[in-house]
C-alpha positions in Angstrom: -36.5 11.2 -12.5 -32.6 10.5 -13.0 -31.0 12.9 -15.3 -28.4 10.6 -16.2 -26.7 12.7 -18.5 -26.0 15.0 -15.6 -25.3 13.1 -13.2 -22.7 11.3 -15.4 -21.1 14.8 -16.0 -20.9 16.0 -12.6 -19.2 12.4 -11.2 -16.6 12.5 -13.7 -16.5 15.9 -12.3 -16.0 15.5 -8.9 -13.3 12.6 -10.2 -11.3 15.6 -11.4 -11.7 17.7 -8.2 -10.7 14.7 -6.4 -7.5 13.8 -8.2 -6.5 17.5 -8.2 -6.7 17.5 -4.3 -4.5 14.3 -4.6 -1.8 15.9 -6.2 -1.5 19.0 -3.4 -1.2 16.3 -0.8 2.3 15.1 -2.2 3.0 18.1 -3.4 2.6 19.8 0.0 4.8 17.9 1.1 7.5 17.3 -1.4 6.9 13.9 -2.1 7.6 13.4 -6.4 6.5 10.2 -7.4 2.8 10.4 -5.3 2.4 14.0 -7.0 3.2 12.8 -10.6 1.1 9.4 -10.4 -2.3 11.0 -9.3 -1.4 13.9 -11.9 -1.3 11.2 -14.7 -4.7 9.9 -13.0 -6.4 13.5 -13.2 -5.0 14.0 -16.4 -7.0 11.1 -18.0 -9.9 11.9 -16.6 -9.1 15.3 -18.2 -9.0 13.7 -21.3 -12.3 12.0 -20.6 -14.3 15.5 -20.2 -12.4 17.2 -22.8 -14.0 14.3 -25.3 -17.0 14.5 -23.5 -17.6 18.5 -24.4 -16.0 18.3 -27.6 -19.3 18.9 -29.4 -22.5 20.5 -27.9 -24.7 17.9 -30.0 -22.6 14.9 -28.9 -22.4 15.9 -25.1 -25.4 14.0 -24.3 -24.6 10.2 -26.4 -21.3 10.4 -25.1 -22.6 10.8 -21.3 -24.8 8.0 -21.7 -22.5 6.1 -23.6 -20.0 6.6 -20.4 -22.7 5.5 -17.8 -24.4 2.5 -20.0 -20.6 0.9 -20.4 -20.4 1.2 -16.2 -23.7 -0.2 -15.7 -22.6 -3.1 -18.4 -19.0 -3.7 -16.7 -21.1 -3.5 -13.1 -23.3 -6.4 -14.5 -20.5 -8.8 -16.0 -18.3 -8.2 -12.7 -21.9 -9.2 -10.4 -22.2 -12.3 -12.8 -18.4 -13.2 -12.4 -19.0 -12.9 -8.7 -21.8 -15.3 -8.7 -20.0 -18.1 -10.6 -18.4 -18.3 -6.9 -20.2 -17.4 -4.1 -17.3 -18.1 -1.6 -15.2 -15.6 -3.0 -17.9 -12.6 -3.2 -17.3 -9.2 -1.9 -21.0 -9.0 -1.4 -24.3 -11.3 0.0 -25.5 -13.3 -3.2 -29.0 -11.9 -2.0 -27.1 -7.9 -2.4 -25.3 -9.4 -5.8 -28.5 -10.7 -7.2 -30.7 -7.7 -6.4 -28.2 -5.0 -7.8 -27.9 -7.3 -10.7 -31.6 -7.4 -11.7 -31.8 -3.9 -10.9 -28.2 -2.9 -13.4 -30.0 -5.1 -16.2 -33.5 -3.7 -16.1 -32.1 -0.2 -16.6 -29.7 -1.1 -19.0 -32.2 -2.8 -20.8 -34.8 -0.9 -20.3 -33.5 2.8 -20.5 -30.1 2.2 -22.6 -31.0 -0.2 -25.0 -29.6 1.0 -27.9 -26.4 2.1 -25.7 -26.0 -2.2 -24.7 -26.3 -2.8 -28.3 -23.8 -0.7 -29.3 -21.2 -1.9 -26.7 -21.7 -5.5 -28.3 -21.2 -4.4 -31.6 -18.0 -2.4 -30.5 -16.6 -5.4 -29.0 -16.8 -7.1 -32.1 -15.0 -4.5 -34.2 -12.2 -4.4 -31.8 -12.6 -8.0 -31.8 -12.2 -7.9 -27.6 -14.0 -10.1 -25.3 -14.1 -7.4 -22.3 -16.2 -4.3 -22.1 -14.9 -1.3 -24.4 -13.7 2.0 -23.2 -17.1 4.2 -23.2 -15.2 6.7 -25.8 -14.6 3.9 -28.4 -18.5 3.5 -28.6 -19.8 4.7 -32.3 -16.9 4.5 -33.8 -14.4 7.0 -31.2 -11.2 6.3 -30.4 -9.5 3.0 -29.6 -7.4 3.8 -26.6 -6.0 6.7 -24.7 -3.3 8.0 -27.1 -6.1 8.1 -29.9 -8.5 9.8 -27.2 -5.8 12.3 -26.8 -6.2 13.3 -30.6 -9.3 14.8 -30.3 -8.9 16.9 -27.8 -7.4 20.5 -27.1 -3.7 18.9 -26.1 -3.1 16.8 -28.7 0.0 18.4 -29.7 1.3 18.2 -26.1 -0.1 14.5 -25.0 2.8 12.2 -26.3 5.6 14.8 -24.5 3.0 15.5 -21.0 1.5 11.6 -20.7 4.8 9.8 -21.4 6.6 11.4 -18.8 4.3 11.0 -16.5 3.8 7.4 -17.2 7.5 7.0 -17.0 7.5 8.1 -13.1 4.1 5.7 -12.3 5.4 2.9 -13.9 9.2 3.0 -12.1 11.0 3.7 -15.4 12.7 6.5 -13.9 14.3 5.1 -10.8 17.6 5.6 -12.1 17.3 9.4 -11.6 16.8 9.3 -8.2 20.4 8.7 -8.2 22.3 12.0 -7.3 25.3 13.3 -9.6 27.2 14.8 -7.6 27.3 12.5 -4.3 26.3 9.5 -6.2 24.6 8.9 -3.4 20.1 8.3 -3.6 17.8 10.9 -3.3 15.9 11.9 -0.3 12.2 10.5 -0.9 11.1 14.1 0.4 12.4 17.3 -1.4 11.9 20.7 -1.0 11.8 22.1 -4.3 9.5 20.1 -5.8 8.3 21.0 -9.3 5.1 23.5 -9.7 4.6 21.8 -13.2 2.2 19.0 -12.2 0.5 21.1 -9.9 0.6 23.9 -13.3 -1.2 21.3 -15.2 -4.1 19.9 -12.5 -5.1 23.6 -12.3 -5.2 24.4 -15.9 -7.5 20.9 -16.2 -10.0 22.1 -13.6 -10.2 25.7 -14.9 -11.0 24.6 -18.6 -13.3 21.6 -17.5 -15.4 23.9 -14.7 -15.8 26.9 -17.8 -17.0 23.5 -19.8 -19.9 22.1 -17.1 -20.7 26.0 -16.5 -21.8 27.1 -19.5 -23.5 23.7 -20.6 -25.7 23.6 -17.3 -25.5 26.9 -15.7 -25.4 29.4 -18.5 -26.9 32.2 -16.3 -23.9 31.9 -14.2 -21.3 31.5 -17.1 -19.8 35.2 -17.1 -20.0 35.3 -12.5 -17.3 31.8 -13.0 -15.8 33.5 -15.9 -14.5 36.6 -13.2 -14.6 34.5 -10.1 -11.6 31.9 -12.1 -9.3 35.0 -13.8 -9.4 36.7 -10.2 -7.9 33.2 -9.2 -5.5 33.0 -12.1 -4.2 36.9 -11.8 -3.7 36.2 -7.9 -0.7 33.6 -8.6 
C-alpha cells in the first residue's frame, strides 16, 4: 500500500532539489532576475517543510493535510473542466475516470482531512480551496507561515526582496550610476547570496527527512553534509 505520508514528504522534497538546481542555472550564468525568482520559489517551498517538521507528532496530519488539499483542488479543477468539454486539456473519458478515482480516495481514505478543508473555508470565509497549512487552525498565508518557522526573524527582510525582483519592482536599479546607461541582462559578478540561501534550505531540510525516515543513516548524512560545508 501507499504510504502517503511519505510520499508527500519526499515530493515536496524533490520540489526543493528541483528549485535549487533552478537557481545554479541563472546563476551559472550571471543572469539576476532568473536566479532571484526561482530562489523565492525554493524558498517557499522551504517554508513548507520547515512547517511540515516543526513537530514530530504533527509531521504526519500535516502531510496528509498537504496531499488531501491537492487531491481536493485536483477534483474541483476536473469538475471545472467538465462544465466545458471543448475547452479540456484532457478526454472527458481521462477527466471522468481520474475524477471518480480523486473522490473515492478522498473520501474514502481522507475523510476527516475533506471535512476539515470545508470547515476551513468557512472560517476564512473563502470560496477556493485553503492553503494545506491553514488546515486545523495553522496559519493564514505565507507571512503567517513564516512565523513558525526557524527564519521568522529574517522572512520580512529575505522574502520582500526577493518578491521585489519577481514582481518587476526593482527595474529602476538596472539603471547604472555612473554611465546612466541600463545594465547588461548578463553580469559577471553575480551575487553568491541566493545561491548562500538555496543551500542552507537543502542542508536543514535533507538533516529533517534523514532523521525522520532514515534514522540509521542520520550521523553518515551528518558527516557526508559538514565535509560539503567545510570544502567551500
Amino acid at each position: 500500500s501507499i504510504n502517503y505520508e511519505v510520499m508527500t514528504v519526499i515530493t515536496l522534497y524533490r520540489k526543493l532539489i528541483e528549485n535549487a538546481d533552478g537557481v545554479f542555472i541563472p546563476a551559472d550564468n550571471g543572469s539576476v532576475t532568473p536566479t532571484t525568482v526561482v530562489a523565492r520559489a525554493a524558498y517557499e517551498v522551504f517554508l513548507q517543510i520547515e512547517y511540515m517538521f516543526k513537530e514530530e507528532k504533527e509531521i504526519s496530519r500535516k502531510a496528509l493535510s498537504y496531499y488531501s488539499t491537492w487531491l481536493y483542488e485536483e477534483i474541483v479543477f476536473m469538475e471545472q473542466q467538465l462544465k466545458d468539454t471543448s475547452k479540456t486539456l484532457l478526454p472527458k473519458e481521462v477527466l471522468l475516470a481520474k475524477l471518480k478515482s480523486n473522490n473515492e480516495l478522498l473520501n474514502n481514505r481522507f475523510p476527516s482531512f475533506k471535512e476539515e478543508i470545508n470547515r476551513t473555508k468557512k472560517r476564512l470565509k473563502i470560496k477556493h480551496s485553503p492553503k494545506w497549512y491553514s488546515l486545523y487552525n495553522g496559519p493564514k498565508n505565507l507571512g503567517q507561515l513564516s512565523k513558525e518557522t526557524s527564519v521568522k526573524e529574517a522572512h520580512a527582510i529575505l522574502y520582500k526582496g526577493m518578491s521585489a525582483e519577481a514582481h518587476g519592482i526593482k527595474s529602476i536599479t538596472n539603471i547604472s550610476k555612473q554611465s546612466k546607461e541600463l545594465d547588461p541582462i548578463r553580469i559577471d559578478d553575480i551575487s553568491q547570496l541566493p545561491i548562500g540561501f538555496v543551500g542552507s534550505f537543502i542542508t536543514s531540510s535533507t538533516i529533517k527527512i534523514v532523521k525522520k525516515y532514515l534514522p540509521n543513516e542520520f550521523n553518515d548524512c551528518k558527516q557526508v553534509l559538514t565535509a560539503i560545508l567545510n570544502s567551500h
